[in-house]
C-alpha positions as CSV (number, residue, x, y, z in Angstrom):
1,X,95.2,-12.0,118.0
2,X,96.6,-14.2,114.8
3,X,93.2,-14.4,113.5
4,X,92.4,-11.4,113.8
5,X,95.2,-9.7,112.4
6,X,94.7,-12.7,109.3
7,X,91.2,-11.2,109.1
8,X,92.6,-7.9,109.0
9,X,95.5,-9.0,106.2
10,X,92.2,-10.8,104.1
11,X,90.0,-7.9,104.3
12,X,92.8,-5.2,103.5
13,X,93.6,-7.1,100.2
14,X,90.2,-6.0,99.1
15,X,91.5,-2.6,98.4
16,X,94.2,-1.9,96.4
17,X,97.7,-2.2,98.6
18,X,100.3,-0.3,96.6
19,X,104.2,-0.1,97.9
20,X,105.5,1.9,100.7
21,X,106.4,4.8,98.1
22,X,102.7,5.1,96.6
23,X,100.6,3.3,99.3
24,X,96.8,2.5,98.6
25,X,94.0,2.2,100.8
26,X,94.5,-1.4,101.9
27,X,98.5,-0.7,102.9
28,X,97.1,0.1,106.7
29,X,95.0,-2.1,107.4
30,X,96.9,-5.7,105.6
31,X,100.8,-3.8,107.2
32,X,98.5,-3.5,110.8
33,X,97.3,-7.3,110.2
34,X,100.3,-8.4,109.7
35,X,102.5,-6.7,113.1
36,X,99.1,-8.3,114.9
37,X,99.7,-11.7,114.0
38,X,103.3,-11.8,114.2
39,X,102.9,-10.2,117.6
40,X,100.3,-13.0,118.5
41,X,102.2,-15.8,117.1
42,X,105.2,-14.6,119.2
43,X,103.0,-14.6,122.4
44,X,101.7,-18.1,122.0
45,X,105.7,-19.0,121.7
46,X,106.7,-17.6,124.3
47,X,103.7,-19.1,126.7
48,X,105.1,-22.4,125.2
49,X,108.4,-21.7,126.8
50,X,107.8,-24.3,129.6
51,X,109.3,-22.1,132.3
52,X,106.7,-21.1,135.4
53,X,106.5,-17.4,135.4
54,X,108.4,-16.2,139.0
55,X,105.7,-14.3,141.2
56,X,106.8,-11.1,142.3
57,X,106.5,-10.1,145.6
58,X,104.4,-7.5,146.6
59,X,102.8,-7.6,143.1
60,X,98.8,-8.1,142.8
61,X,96.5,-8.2,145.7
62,X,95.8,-10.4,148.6
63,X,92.0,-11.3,147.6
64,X,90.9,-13.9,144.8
65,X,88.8,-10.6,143.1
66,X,90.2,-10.3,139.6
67,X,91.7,-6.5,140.2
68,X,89.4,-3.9,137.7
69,X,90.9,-0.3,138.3
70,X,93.4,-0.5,135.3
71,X,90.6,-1.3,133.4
72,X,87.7,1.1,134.7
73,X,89.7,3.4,134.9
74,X,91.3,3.3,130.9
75,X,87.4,3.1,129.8
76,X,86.9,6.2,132.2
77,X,89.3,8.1,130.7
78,X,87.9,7.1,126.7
79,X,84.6,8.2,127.5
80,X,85.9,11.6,129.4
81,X,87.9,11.8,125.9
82,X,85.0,11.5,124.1
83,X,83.1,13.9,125.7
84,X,85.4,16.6,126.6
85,X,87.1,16.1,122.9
86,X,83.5,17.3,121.6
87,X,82.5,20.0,124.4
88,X,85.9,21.0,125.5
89,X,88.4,20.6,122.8
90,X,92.1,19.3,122.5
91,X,93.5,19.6,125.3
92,X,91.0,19.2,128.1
93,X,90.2,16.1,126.2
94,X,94.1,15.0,125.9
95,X,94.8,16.0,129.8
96,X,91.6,13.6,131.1
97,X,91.8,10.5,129.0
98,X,95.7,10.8,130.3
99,X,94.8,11.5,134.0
100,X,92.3,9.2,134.2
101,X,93.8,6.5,132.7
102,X,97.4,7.0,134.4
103,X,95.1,6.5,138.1
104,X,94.6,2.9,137.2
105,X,97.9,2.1,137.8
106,X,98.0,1.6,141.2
107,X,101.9,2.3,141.6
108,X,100.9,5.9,140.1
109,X,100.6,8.7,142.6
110,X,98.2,11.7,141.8
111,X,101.3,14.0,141.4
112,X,102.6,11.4,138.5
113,X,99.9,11.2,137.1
114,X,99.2,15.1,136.8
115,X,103.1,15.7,135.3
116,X,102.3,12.9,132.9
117,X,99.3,14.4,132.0
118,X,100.9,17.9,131.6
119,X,103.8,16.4,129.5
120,X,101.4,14.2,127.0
121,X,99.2,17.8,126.6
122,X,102.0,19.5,125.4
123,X,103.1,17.0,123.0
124,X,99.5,16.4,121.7
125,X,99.6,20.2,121.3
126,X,102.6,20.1,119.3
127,X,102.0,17.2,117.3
128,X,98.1,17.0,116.3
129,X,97.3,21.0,116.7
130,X,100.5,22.3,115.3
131,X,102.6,20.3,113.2
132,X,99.7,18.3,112.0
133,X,97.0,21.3,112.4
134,X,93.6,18.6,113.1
135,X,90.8,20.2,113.2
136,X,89.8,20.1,117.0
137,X,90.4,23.8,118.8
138,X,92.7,23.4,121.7
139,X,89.1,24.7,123.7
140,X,85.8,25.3,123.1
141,X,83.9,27.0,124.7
142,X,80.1,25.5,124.9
C-alpha cells in the first residue's frame, strides 16, 4: 500500500497540483497517494504492536479452505454493475452491485441485504441522478 500510494504521489506530480482553492489535475491523484500511504504505514504499525490478535468465537469456518464468498460475490456484483449500468441504467445497476455484494457477508440475511439495497438506490438516485444529474438514465430500456 505505501508504495503504491508513493507511486501515486510521484506520478501525480507530473501534472500540475495547484491548492485546494484552484486544484489542478495532479491534486487527486498525489492527495489519494498520500491517505494510501499514511493508511499503509499505519497498518504495518499497528501489525508491529506485539499483541496476538484474540480469536473470536464463532468467527470464520471450521475447514482450513480460505473462505471466498465475500470475495465472489463483491466481483459478482461489479460485473452485474457493469452490465446492467450499460443495459439497464442507474438504478438496476446501483440495486445489483449492492445486493450482490451485501450476500457475501455471511451474517447478512436476504431481507438485509434487500433494505440495504433499497436504501443505497435511493441515495444514488438523489446524489448522482439528481443533485449531480450524470448522465446514466435511471432505466433503459434495451
Amino acid at each position: 500500500m505505501v508504495l503504491v500510494g508513493l507511486g501515486a504521489i510521484y506520478a501525480g506530480t507530473d501534472y500540475h497540483v495547484g491548492s485546494l482553492s484552484h486544484m489542478g489535475p495532479g491534486f487527486f491523484p498525489a492527495a489519494l497517494g498520500g491517505l494510501l500511504t499514511i493508511t499503509g504505514l499505519l497498518i504495518a504499525l499497528s501489525a508491529r504492536s506485539g499483541q496476538p490478535a484474540e480469536s473470536v468465537p464463532g468467527e470464520g469456518h471450521g475447514h482450513g479452505l480460505p473462505d471466498l464468498r465475500g470475495g465472489i460475490c463483491i466481483v459478482l456484483g461489479v460485473l452485474a454493475f457493469l452490465l446492467l449500468g450499460e443495459y439497464g441504467g442507474l438504478l438496476p445497476a446501483t440495486f445489483a452491485i449492492v445486493f450482490i455484494s451485501a450476500l457475501g457477508d455471511r451474517k447478512n440475511t436476504v431481507k438485509q441485504a434487500l433494505m440495504l439495497s433499497v436504501l443505497m438506490s435511493l441515495i444514488a438516485i438523489a446524489v448522482f441522478w439528481w443533485a449531480l444529474q450524470l448522465q446514466l438514465p435511471l432505466f433503459r430500456w434495451v
